[in-house]
N, C-alpha and C positions, 0 to 999 in steps of 0.2 A: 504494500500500500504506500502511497506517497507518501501521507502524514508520518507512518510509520518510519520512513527511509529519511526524513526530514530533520528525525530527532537527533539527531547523530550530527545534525549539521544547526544544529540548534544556535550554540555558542555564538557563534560566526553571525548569525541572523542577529543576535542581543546587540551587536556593534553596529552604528551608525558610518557608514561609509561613506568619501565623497573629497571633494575641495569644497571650499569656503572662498568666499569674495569678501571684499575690504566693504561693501556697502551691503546697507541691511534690507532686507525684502522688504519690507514695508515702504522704505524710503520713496515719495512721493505718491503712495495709495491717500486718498482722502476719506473718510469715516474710519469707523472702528476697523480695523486690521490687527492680525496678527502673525508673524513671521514663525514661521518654522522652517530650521538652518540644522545642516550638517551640525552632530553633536546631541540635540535633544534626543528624547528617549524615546521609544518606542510608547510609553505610557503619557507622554508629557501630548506628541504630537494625536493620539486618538481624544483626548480629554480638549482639544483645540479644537478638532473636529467636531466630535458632542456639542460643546458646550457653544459655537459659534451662535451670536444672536444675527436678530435679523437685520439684512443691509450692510452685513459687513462683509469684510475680506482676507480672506486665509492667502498667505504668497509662501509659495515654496521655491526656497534658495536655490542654487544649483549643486547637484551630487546627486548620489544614489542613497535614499533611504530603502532600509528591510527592515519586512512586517511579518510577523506569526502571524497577523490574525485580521480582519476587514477593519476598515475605517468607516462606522457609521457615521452620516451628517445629520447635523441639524437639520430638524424640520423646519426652521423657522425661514419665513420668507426674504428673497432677495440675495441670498451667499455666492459669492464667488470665492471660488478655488485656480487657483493661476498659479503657476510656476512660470521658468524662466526660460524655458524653452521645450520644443519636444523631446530635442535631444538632449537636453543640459539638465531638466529634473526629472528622476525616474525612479518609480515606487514600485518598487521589487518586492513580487511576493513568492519568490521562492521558497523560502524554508517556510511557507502558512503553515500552522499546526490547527486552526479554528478558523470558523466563520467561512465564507464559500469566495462571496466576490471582493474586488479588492477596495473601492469604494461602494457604500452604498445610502440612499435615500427613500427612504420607505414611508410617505405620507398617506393616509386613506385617500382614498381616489375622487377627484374634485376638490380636497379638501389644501393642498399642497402649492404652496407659491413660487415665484420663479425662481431659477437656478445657474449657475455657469458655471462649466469646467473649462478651462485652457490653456495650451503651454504647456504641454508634461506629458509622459509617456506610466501608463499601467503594464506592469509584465509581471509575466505567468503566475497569474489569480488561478486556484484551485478551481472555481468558477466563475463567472461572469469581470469582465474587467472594471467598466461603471456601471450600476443599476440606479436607474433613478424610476419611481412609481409615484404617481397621481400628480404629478407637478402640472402648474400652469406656467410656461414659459420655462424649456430648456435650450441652452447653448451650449452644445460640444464645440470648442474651435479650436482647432492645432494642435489633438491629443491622439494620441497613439495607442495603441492596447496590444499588446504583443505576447506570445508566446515562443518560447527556445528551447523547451524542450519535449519530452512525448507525452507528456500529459500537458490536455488540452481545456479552456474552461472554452462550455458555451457560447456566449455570446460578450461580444466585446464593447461593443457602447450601445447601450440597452437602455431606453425609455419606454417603460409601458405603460397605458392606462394614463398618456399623459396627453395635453394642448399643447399647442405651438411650440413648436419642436423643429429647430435647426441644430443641424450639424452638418461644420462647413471645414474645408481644407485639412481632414484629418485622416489617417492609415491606421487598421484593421489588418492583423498578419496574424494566422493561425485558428482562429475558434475552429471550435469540431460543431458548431450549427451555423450562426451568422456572424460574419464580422461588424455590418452595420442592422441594427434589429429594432424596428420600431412598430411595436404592436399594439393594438387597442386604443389607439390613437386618434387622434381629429386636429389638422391644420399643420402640416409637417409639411419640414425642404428638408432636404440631403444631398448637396451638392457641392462638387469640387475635391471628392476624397477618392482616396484610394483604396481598394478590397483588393488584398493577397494571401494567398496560402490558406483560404476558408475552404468549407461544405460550400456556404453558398457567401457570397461576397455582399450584397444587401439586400434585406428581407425587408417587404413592407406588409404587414399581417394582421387583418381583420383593423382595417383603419382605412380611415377619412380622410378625402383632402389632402391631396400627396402629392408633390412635386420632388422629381428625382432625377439630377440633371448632372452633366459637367463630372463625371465619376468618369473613374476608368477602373473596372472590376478584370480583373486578369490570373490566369494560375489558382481559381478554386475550382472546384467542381461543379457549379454554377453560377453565371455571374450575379444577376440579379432575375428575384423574385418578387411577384406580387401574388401572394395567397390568403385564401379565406377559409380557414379552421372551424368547426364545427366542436360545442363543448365550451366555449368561451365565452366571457360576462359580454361582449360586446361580438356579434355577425354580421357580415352583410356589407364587407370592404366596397367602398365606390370613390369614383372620380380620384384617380392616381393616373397622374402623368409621368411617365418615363420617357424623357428624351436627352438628344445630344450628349449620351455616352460613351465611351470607350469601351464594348464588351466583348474581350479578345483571347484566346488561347487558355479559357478556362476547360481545362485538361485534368487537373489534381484528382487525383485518386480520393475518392467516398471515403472518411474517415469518421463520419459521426457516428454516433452513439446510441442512437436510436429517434423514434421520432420521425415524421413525413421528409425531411431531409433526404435519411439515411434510402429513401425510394432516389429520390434523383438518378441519375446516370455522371458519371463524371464525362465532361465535353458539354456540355448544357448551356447556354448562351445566356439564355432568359424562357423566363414564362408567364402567365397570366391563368392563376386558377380561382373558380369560383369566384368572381369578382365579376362586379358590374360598373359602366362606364369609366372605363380606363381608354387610355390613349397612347401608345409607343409610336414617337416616331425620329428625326432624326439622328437617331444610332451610327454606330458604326460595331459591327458584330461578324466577327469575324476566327474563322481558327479553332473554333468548338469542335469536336470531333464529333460526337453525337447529334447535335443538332443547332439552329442558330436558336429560335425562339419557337413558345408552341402557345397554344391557346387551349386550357385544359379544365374539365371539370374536376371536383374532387370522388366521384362515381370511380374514375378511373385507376383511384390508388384504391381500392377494394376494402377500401376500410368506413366503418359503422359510422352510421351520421342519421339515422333515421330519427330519433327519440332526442332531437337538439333544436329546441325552441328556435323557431326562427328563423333557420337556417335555409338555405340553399346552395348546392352544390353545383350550382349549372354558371357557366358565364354568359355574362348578356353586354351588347352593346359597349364592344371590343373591336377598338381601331386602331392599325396596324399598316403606316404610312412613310412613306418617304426616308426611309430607313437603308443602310448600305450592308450588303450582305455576301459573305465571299468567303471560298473555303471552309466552311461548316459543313458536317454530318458525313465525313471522309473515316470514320473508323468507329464506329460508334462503340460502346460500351461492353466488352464483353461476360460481365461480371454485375450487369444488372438487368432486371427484365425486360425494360423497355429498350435497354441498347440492346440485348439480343434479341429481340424483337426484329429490331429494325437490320441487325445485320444476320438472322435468319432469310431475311426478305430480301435481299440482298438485287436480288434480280428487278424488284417490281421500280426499285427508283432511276429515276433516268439516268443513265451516264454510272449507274452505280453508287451515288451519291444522298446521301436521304438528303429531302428537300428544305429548304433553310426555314420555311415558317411550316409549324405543324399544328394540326385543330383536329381535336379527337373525335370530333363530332355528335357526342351523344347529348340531347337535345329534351327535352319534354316529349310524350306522348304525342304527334299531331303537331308540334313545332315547324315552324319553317322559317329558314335563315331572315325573311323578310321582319317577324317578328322577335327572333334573337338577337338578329343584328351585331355578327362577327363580319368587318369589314377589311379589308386588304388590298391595299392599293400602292400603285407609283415606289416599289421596293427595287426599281431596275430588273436586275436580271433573276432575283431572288426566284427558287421554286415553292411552290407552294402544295400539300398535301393534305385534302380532307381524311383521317383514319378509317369514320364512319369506323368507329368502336361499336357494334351491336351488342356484343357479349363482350363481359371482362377479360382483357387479354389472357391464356395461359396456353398451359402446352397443349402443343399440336394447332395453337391460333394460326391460322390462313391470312395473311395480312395482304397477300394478295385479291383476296376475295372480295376485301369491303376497301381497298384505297382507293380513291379518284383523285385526278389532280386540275378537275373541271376547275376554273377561279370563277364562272364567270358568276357562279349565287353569294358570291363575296366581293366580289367590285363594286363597293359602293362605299359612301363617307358617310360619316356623321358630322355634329356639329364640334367644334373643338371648343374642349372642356377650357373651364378657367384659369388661368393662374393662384397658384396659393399665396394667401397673402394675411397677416397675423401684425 
């Protein structure tokens, strides 16, 4: 066990590591501040944390601090947490012996005021790197969450259950779920970061109001997702815009843990499941091996959703435009079912190639695309595949049976969704 293997390096974690600079963190914060520098103790800086009122400012010096155990924050409205750089302050939780994520913020839900992280880097948290829950107003800016060695936490800047929600110019390297993970949410941006070495590079899940732009997700196993979960305080993800991203060479081998993830295919571009009024369009998606982008219901992971308030499984009024698409679905997954799926079929895609946008097709009883409203348009050269899923993929499935790669009952637009704005 980790904790177990941890003990033995315990010592070494008691010591505060790092350089020290001649000026003090505080030095020109205005309101309440408080510095914490190379030297304090492991007790001195969690009781900083705790204890922070509201409107004030925690500034972390530059070095490496090590923690056994999470740093819970104040609940209290208005905290900023900054350090001195991504690279220059860095809160190391390798020897954790307690607690899971390496910051965290736990308000009851609506009840939790605004918040900021920035300027500093989280590594290898036992779990989650930040968690923040029920806030109104969060800002991750220029923070980092990292993992180096093979135990991996979930998710690395994680707001859930929260409003207005930016996070902007900051890298995600490692989670075994998502590197950028914001779920049960309403009025979110996430844009201008980087996703590396994830499951899936950023997740936007059963939430509201999404704008997700200006990312370059590369080297996970998918780059970016928009899913809607079934079993959750909050159903029924709509209006998430994905555009003008980098989603390239996400190739990494499936290392999570369990969970709708661990279905993915590694090679996966992007996807849109169970969600309604969503919109991807200027990408650039490219070097997935499995596939570029799919349009999918949650029917299709074969997992229970029947007896969940609210729910729907099906995607509606999904637009998939003006997006650049090249090199995808050249080796697809051999080690998951849908990449063997598609490289069983091997014959039915043109050129041998599975086609860069894919739609599973399984629809309502009596549905027609007119009224679902999956549209596909102006992607250039891109191909495109309806699966028509009739029955749940498995062995001996015929996938030549039910593919068509007719576009023409998906040539059509919608109106283009809003911009997010908070």
């Amino acid at each position: 066990m980790r904790r177990t293997a941890r003990l033995g390096t315990l010592s070494a974690a008691l010591v505060l590591l790092g350089s020290c600079s001649d000026s003090k963190p505080c030095d020109g914060v205005s309101g309440s501040c408080t510095s914490v520098e190379i030297g304090m103790s492991e007790a001195q800086i969690a009781d900083a944390f705790a204890r922070a009122p509201a409107n004030s400012t925690i500034v972390l010096g530059e070095g490496t601090f090590h923690f056994t155990n999470s740093l819970t924050l104040s609940q209290a409205a208005g905290i900023t947490v900054r350090g001195a750089g991504m690279d220059k302050t860095i809160l190391d939780f390798k020897y954790q012996l307690a607690g899971a994520d390496g910051i965290i913020q736990n308000s009851p839900v609506g009840a939790g005021g605004s918040v900021t992280f920035e300027d500093f880097t989280v590594r290898d948290t036992y779990g989650n790197g930040v968690k923040v829950v029920g806030a109104t107003g969060v800002t991750m800016r220029r923070m980092k969450a990292q993992w180096t060695g093979s135990i991996r936490g979930p998710y690395g800047l994680y707001p859930v259950q929260c409003s207005n929600v930016l996070i902007e110019d900051s890298v995600v390297d490692g989670a075994r779920d998502a590197g950028f993970y914001v779920g049960q949410s309403d009025h979110i941006i996430v844009r201008n970061n980087t996703a590396i070495h994830n499951v899936a590079g950023i997740e936007i899940e059963n939430s509201y109001n999404a704008d997700v732009y200006g990312n370059t997700a590369t080297d996970n196993t998918a780059g970016i997702l928009v899913f809607d979960l079934p079993y959750l305080n909050q159903v029924g993800g709509h209006h998430v815009r994905v555009f003008n991203n980098q989603i390239h060479d996400n190739n990494h081998p499936n290392f999570a843990a369990g969970g709708t993830v661990a279905l993915v295919p590694r090679g996966t571009g992007g996807f849109v499941m169970a969600n309604h009024d969503v919109e991807v369009f200027g990408n650039t998606i490219t070097g997935n091996t499995t596939g570029g982008f799919a349009i999918v219901s949650y029917i299709a992971t074969g997992l229970p959703y029947q007896d969940s308030p609210g729910y729907v499984p099906l995607p509606s009024r999904v637009y998939v435009h003006d997006n650049t698409f090249s090199s995808n679905g050249t080796s697809p997954d051999p080690d998951n079912n849908f990449g063997l799926l598609f490289l069983v079929a091997h014959e039915v895609w043109p050129g041998g190639k599975v086609s860069d946008i894919l739609y599973d097709g399984i629809v309502a009883p009596g549905a027609t695309n007119e009224q679902v409203k999956i549209c596909v348009q102006k992607n250039g050269s891109a191909g495109f595949a309806n699966l028509n899923f009739a029955e749940l993929p498995g062995v001996g499935y015929d996938l030549s049976q039910t593919i068509s790669f007719d576009t023409a009952p998906y040539d059509c637009a919608l109106d283009p969704l809003p911009a997010v704005s908070f």
